[in-house]
N, C-alpha and C positions, 0 to 999 in steps of 0.2 A: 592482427585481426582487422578487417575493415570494417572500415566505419558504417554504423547502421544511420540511413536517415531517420529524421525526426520526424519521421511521416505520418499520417498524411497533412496535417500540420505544423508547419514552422516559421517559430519569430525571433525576430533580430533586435534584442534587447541594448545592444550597444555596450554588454559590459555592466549595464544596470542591473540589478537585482528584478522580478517581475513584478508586477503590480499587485499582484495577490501576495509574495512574499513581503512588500512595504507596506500591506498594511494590515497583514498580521502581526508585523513587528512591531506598529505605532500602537497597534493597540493593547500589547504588553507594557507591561510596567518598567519603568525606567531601572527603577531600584525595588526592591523588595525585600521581603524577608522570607525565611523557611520554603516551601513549596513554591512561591511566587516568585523566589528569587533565580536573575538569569544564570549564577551561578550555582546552581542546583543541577539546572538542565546542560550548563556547560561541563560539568564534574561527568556526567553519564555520556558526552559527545568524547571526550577525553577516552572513557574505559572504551567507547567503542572505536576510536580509531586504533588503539595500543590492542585489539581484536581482529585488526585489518580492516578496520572500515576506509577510505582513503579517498570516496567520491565526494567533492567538497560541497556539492551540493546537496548531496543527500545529508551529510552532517551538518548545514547550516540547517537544513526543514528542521532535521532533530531536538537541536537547539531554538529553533522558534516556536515550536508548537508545542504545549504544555499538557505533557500527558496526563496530570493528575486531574486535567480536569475532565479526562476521559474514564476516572473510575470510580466506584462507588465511595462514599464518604469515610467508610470505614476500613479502606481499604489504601488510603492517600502516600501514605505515609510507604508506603512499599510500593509507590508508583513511580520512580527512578530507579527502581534498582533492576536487576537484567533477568527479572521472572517473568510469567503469564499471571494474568489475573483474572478471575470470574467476573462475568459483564452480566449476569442473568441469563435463565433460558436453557442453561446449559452450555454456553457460551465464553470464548475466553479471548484476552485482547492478549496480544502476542508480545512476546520479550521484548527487550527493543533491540538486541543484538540480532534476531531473527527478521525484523521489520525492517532494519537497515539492511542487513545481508538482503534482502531480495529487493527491494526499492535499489541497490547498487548492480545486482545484476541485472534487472530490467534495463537499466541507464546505460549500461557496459556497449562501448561502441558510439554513444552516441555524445554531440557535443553540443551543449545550451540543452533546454528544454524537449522532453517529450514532445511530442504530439498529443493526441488524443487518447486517453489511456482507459480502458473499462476493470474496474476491478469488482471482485465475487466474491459479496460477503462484507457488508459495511461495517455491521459488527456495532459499536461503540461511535463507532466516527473519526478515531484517530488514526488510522491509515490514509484514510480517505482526506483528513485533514492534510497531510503530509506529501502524498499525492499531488495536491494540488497547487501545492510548491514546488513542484519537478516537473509537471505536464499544464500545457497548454490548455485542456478541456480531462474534465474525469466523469465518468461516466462512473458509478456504485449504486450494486444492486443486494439487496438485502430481501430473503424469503423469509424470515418472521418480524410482522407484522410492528409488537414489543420493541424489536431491537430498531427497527425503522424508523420508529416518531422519537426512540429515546436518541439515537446519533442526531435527528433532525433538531432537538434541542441540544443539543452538543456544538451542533457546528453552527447556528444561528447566529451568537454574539463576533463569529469571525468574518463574515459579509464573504464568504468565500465564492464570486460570482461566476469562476469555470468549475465550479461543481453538485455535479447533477445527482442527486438522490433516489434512486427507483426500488418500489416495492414486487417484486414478484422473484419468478423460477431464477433463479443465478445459472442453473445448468444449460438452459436458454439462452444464455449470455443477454445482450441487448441489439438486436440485427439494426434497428434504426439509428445507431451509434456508429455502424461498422462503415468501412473497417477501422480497425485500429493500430495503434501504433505499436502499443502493448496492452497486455492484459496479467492480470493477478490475481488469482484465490487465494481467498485466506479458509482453505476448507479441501479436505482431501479424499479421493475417490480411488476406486480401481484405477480409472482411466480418464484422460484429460477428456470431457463429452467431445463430440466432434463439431458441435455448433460455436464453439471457442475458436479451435484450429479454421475455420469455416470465414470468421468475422475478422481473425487476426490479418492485418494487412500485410502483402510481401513485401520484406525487408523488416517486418515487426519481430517482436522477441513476446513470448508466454511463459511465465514466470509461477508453477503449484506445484503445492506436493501431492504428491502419489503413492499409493500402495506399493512397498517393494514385490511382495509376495515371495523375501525371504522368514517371511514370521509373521504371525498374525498378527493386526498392527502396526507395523511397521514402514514409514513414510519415509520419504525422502523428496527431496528439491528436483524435479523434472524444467528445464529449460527446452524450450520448444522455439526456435530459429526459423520462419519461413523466407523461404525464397521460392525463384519464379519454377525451379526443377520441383518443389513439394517441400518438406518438414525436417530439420536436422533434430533429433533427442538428444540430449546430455543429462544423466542423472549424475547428482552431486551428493551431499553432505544430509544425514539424517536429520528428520525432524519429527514433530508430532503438533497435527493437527487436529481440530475437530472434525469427525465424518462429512464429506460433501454429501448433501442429501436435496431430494428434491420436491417441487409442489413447494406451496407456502404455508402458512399458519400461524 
């Protein structure tokens, strides 16, 4: 396969880890215990490469960014293991074998860092988190209102300074962001909208699932490949997402 640029965006780290992954690192805890500790979140990097996970940089973000601190208080304790979980609203923050599967295909082709990257549907904030240890600039848009100040207190203590927060239509995408290098929903419709495919930059890769319309319900992982002839589709492997919907509230 060839290589997709990192576009429209690209830096030359030199081999160094990025600047926003040093110091989300520093500001974990050395040692810890239970939930805090790095080997809690190294045990679930483990189950996900023995699952095929194998992009090393998607499993370092996995291992630095602590998911527990993405879910409700009473729900912590089942925050490594490879479920979804209820974030409010009707709402749910995604396995992590699901999160990694597609942060690795988005990445698939390319080498160092993203580019600029828009994802749909902030959610909780830990995608968005993780995100922003693989791409250059992240762009996350969140259409209720609730989930947007709770990821914005989420992601506050991480000083995560290439990642941008927006409230409104996600089907909309974000055009003053565009184009992009990649983009991501965590939210599934009929059909990928066309203001997505629109903003995605050529050479970029779009990474949501979609309606099969082999069953009611039923999704699955659409990867979307632009180049300068139009749009290659590859549907892949099932999944189950929350309805993409649109308007805010």
């Amino acid at each position: 396969m060839k290589k997709r640029p990192s576009f429209p965006v690209s830096l030359d780290f030199s081999g160094k880890r990025p600047a926003a992954q040093r110091a989300v690192a520093a500001s974990l805890p050395a040692q810890g215990v239970g939930l805090d500790s790095s080997a809690v979140r190294l045990n679930m990097v483990r189950k996900l490469s023995k699952q095929g996970i194998s992009d090393p940089l998607v499993l370092a973000a996995m291992q630095s960014i602590e998911r527990h601190r993405f879910v409700d208080s009473a729900l912590v304790n089942q925050a490594y293991e490879d479920t979804s979980l209820p974030i409010g609203l009707g709402q749910t923050i995604s396995k992590p074998s699901v999160v990694a599967r597609m942060a690795e295909l988005l990445r698939q082709g390319v080498s160092g860092r993203l580019g600029r990257v828009l994802e749909i549907g902030t959610g909780c904030g830990y995608q968005a988190a993780l995100l922003s240890l693989l791409a250059s600039e992240v762009y996350s848009i969140e259409r209720l209102r609730g989930l947007h100040d709770r990821a914005r207190e989420n992601l506050r203590p991480l000083h995560l300074a290439n990642l941008h927060l927006l409230f409104g239509d996600g089907m909309l995408g974000y055009a003053k962001g565009a184009p992009y290098a990649a983009i991501i929903a965590a939210a599934g419709g009929e059909a990928v909208p066309q203001a997505w495919v629109d903003q995605l930059a050529v050479g970029g890769r779009l990474v949501a699932p979609v309606l099969t319309g082999a069953a009611a319900g039923k999704q699955a992982l659409l990867v979307i490949d632009k180049n300068e002839q139009g749009v290659r589709q590859t549907v892949l492997e099932g999944v189950h997402f929350v309805p993409l919907k649109s308007g805010v509230a």
